[in-house]
C-alpha positions as CSV (number, residue, x, y, z in Angstrom):
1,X,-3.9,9.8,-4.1
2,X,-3.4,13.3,-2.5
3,X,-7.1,13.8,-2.6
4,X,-7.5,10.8,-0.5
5,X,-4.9,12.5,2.0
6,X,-1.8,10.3,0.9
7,X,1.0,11.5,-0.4
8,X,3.6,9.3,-2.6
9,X,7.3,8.5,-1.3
10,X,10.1,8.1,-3.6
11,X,9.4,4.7,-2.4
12,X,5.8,4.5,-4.1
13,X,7.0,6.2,-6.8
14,X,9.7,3.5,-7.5
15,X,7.3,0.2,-7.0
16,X,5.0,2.2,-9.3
17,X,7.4,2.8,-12.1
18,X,8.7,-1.0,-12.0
19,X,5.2,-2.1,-11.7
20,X,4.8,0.2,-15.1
21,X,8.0,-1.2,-17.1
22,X,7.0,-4.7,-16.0
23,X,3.6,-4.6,-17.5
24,X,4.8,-2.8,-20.7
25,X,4.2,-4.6,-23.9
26,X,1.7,-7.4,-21.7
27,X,-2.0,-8.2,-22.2
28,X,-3.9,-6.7,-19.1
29,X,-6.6,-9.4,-19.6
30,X,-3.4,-12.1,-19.7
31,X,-2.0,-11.2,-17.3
32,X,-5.1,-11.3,-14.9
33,X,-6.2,-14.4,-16.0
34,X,-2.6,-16.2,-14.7
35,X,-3.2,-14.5,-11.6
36,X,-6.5,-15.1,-11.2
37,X,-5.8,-18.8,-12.3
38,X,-2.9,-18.6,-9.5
39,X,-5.4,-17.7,-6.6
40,X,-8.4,-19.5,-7.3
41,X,-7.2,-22.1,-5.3
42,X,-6.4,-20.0,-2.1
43,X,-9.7,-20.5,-0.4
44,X,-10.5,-17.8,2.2
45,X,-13.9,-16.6,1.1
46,X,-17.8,-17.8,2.4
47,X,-17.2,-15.5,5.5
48,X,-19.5,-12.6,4.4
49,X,-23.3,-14.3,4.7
50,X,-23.6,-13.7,8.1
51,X,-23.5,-9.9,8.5
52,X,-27.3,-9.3,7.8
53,X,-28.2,-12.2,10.5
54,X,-25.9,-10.9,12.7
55,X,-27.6,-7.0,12.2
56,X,-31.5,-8.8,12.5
57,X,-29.9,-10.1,16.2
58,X,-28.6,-7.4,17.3
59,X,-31.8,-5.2,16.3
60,X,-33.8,-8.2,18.2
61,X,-31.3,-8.1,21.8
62,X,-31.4,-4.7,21.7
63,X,-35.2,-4.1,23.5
64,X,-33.8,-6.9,26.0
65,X,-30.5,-5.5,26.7
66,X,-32.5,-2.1,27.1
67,X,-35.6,-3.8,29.4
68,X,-32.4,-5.7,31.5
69,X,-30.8,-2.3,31.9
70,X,-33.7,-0.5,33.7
71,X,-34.5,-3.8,35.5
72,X,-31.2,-3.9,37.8
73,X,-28.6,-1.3,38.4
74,X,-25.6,-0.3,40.0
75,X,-26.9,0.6,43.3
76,X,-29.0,-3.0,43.6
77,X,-26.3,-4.9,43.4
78,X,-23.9,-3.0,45.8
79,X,-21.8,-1.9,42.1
80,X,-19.4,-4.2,43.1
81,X,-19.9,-5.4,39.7
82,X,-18.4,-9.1,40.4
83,X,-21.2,-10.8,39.8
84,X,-21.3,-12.8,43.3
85,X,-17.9,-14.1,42.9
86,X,-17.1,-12.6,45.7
87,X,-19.6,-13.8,47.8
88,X,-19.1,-17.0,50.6
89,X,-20.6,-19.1,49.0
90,X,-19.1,-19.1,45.5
């Protein structure tokens, strides 16, 4: 852990040693198959399909957000930056 820059408290060192005793004399493959059959149930994945999609749309807005960028700037808009809702007739 030190070589990942963390250093152990007498608090980590404690949970550790429990952790330790409490697995002694206990199948490893036992005992994660009960917790495994415990969270099975929880739910919470399918969230990770949409990372590539999301990387082809951002590689496809980026030539528009660049061609908007050098279409309008600061100084044609007055750089109030409000977007007209300032204007009179908002």
């Amino acid at each position: 852990m030190t070589a990942a820059g963390y250093e152990f408290t007498d608090e980590d060192n404690k949970k550790v040693e429990d952790f330790i005793e409490e697995m002694a004399g206990q199948d490893f493959y036992a005992v994660m198959e009960a917790g495994l059959e415990k969270t099975k149930n929880m739910g919470g994945g399918g969230g990770g399909g949409g990372g590539a999609a999301a990387a082809d749309g951002a590689a496809d807005a980026a030539p528009a957000a660049e061609a908007k960028k050098k279409s309008s700037s600061s100084s044609d808009d007055g750089g109030g930056g409000g977007a007209g809702m300032f204007d009179e007739d908002y």
